[in-house]
C-alpha positions in Angstrom: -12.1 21.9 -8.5 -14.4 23.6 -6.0 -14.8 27.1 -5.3 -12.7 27.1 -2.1 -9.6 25.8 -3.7 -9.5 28.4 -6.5 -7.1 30.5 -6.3 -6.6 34.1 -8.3 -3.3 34.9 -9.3 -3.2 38.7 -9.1 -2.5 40.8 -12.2 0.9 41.8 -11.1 2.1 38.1 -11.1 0.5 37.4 -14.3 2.4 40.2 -15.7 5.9 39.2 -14.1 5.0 35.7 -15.4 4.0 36.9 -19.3 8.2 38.8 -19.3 10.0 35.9 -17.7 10.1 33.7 -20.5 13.5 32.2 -18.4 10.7 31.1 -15.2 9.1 27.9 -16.9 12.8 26.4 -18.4 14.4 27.1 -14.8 11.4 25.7 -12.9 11.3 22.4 -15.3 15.4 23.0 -14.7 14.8 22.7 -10.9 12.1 20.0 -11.2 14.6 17.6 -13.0 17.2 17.9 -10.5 15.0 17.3 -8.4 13.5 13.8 -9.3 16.9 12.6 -10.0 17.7 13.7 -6.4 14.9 11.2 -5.2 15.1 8.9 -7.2 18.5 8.4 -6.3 17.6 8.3 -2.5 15.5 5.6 -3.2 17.7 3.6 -5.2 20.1 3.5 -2.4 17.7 2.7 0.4 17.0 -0.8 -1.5 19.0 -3.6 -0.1 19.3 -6.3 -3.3 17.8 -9.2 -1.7 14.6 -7.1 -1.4 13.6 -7.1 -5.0 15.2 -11.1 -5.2 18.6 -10.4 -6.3 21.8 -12.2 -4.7 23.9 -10.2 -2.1 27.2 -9.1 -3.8 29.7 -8.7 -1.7 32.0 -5.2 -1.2 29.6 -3.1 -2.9 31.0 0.5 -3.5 28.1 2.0 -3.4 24.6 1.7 -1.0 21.3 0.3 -2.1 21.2 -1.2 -5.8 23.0 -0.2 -9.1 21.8 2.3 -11.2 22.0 -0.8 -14.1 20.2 -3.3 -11.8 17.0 -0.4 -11.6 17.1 -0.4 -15.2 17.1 -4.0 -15.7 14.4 -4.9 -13.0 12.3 -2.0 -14.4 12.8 -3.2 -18.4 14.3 0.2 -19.4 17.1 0.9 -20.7 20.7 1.9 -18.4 21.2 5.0 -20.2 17.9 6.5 -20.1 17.6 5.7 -16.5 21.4 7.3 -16.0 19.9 10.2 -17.8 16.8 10.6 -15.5 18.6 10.2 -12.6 21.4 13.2 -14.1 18.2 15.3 -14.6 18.3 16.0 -18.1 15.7 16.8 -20.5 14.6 13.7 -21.3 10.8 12.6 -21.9 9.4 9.9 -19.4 6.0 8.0 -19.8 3.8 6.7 -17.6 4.5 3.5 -18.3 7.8 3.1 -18.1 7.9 6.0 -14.6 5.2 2.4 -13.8 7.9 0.3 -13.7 10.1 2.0 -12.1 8.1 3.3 -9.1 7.4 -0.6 -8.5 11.2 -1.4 -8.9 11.9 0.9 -6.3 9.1 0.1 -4.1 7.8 3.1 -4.0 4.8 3.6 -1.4 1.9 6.1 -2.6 3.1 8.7 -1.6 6.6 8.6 -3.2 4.7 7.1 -6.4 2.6 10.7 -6.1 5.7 12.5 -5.7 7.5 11.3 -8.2 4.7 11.8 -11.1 4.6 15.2 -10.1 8.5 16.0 -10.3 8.3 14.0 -13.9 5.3 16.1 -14.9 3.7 13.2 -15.8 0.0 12.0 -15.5 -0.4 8.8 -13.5 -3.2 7.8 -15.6 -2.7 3.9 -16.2 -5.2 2.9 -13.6 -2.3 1.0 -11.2 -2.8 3.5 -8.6 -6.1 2.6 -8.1 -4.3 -0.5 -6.5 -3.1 1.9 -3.4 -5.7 4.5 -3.0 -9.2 4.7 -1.6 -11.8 6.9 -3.4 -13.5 9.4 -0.7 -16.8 7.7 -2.0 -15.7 4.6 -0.8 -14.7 6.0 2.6 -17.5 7.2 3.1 -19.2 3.9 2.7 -16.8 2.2 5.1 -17.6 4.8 7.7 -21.6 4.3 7.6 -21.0 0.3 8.4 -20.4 1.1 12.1 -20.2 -1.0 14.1 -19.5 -3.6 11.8 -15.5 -3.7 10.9 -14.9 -3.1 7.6 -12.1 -2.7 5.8 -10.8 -2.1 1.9 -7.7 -4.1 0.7 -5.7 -4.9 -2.6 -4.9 -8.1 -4.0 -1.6 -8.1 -2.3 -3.2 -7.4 1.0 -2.1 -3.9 1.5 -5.0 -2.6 3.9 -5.7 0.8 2.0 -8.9 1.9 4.1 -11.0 1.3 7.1 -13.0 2.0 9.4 -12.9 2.5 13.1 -14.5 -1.0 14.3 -12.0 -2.5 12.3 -9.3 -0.3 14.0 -10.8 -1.2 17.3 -10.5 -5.1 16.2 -7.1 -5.1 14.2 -5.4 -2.0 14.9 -4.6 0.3 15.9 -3.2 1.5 12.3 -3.4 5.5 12.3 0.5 5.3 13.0 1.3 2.0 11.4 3.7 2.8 7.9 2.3 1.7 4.5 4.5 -1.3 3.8 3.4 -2.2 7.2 -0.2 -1.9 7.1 -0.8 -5.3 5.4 -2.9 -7.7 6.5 -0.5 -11.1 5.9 2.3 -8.9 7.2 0.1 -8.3 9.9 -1.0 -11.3 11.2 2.5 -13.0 10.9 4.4 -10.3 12.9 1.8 -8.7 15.2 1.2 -10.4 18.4 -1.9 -8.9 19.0 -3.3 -9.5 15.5 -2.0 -13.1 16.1 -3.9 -14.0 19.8 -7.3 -12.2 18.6 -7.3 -14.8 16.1 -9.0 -18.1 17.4 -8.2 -19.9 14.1 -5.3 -18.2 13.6 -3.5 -21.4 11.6 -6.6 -21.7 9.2 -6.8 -18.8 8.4 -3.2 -18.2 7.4 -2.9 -21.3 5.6 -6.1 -19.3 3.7 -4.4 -15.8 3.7 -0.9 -17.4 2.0 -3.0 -19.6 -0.4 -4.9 -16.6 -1.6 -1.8 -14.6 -1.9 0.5 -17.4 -4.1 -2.5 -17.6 -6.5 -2.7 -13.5 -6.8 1.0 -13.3 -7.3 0.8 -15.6 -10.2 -0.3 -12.2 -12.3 2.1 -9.9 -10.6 5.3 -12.5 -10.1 7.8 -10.0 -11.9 6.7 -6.8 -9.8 9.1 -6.0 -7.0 6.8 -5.0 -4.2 5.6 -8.4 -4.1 8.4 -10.4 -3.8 9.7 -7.8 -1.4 6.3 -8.8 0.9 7.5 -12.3 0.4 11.3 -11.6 1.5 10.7 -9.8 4.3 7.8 -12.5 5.3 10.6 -15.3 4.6 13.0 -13.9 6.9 10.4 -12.6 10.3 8.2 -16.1 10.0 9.6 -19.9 9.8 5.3 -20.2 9.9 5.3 -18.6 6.8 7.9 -19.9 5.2 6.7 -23.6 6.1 3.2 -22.3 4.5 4.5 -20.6 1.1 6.9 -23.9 0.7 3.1 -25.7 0.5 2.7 -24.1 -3.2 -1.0 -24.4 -1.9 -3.4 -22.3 -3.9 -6.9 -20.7 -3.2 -9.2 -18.4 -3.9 -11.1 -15.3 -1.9 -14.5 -17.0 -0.5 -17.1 -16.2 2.3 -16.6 -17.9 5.3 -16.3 -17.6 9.3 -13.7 -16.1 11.7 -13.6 -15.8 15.6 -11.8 -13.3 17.4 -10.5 -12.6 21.2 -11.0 -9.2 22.0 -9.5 -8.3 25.1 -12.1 -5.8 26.0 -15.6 -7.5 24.9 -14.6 -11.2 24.7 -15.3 -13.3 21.7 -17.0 -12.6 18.7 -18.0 -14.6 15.6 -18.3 -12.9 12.3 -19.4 -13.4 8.9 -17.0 -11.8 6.5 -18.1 -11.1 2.9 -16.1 -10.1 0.2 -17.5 -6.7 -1.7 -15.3 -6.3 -5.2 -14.3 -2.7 -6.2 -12.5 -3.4 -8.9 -11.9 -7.1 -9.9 -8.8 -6.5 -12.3 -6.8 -5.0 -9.9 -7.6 -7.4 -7.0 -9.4 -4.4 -4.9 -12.4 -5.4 -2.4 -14.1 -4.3 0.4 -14.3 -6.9 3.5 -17.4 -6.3 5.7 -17.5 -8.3 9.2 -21.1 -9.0 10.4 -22.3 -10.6 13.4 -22.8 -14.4 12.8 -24.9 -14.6 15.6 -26.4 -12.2 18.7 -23.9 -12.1 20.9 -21.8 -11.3 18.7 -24.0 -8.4 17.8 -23.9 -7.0 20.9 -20.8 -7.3 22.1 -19.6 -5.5 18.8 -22.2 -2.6 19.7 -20.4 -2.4 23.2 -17.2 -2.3 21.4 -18.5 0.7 19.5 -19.5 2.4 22.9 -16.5 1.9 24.4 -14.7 3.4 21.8 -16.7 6.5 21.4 -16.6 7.2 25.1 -12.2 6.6 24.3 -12.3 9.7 22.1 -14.7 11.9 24.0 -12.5 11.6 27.3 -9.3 12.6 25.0 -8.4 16.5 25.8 
């Protein structure tokens, strides 16, 4: 922790806190009631045929059963009833895993509910949603080239701003949103700056089916795949090809409105290869191209300086 975010509890306090023995129960107390609070909220926000089960008619009450969390999450009903009642109850990380992906939970809620559990999130899958400022950083000294840092899922988790300029805008775009197949199936734009927009679907599902092959029991991505199902007949007629393939190297030509066409190189730069993490970097493929994404990069910088 640096020396800015220390902060000095004064000795009063720490001598209020040393004869209230009742302040740590009744804060745990209030934390409890709390996370069952939320996770309720989410539970009921969940419409069944997200997380692949059959729509039952005349449900009493909204989102999914307390019993169908347990069961998609591989805990017991009880212990989830009990979690959700706030009681004293001991939660790992594992299994507080499982139920954040059951719930869909994006990394902010997965955050929030670690910290009302008073749990560490230390089993490496949120590595899977965040971006290490190191690796920011890097993203940031590429300019102009686009770059970009996504899962295996497609789940764009960083970038920078030539890749805003040529995909986005994404500032304001919501997390379960900001992912590339979900992007180029249901965002016009995304879909006319693509010249070989057809290839390089047929690519994006392929890669995606032989991902999921590791993940196929994990709600958020047969959620992607529901929601894809129902806003694409293209990629329905795609993931009905049970074509497989692989991340490579290769080509793609874009229509930017403002500087015309471009042809980059895109090469895959692995953060971590068990979670499916990489960094995409977009170079020129040839001089034109080169300058017109230098041009892009001056437009863009005079954008923000005319902002008030």
């Amino acid at each position: 922790m640096s020396e800015q975010t220390l902060v000095t509890v004064p000795a009063a306090d720490r001598r209020v806190e040393s004869i209230s023995p009742v302040a740590g129960p009744l804060a745990a107390s209030v934390r409890r009631r709390e996370l069952g609070d939320f996770l309720r909220s989410r539970r009921e926000r969940i419409v069944p045929e997200e997380v692949g089960l059959p729509p039952a008619p005349r449900r009493r009450t909204p989102g999914l059963r307390r019993e169908e969390v347990a069961t998609l999450a591989g805990v017991g009903v009880t212990w989830y009833t009990w979690l959700e009642q706030g009681r004293d109850i001991n939660a790992s990380s594992q299994v507080l895993d499982a139920v954040a992906r059951t719930l869909l939970l994006d990394p902010h809620e997965r955050e929030h509910l670690f910290r009302l559990a008073d749990a560490p999130d230390g089993n490496g899958a949120a590595d899977c949603t965040s971006v290490p400022p190191t690796a920011q950083l890097l993203l940031d000294q590429l300019e102009p080239f686009p770059a970009c840092i996504r899962n295996a899922r497609h789940d764009i988790l960083g970038y920078n701003a030539a890749f805003d300029r040529l995909m986005g805008p994404l500032a304001d775009v919501p997390f379960e949103d900001r992912n590339s197949l979900w992007r180029m199936f249901t965002v016009p734009s995304c879909r006319a700056a693509t010249l070989d927009w057809e290839e390089g679907t047929r690519r994006m599902v392929a890669e995606y089916r032989a991902a999921m092959a590791e993940h196929v029991a994990e709600p958020a991505w047969k959620c992607l795949v529901s929601r894809l199902l129902k806003a694409s007949p293209e990629f329905a007629e795609l993931w009905e090809r049970h074509e497989v393939a692989q991340p490579e190297n290769l080509t793609k030509r874009f229509l930017h409105p403002e500087v015309g066409l471009l042809k980059l190189n895109y090469t895959h730069l692995w953060l971590g290869q068990r979670l499916g993490t990489r960094m995409t970097v977009y170079t020129p493929a040839d001089g034109q191209s080169e300058e017109r994404l230098t041009e892009l990069r001056r437009r863009g910088e005079q954008a923000t300086l005319a902002r008030p």
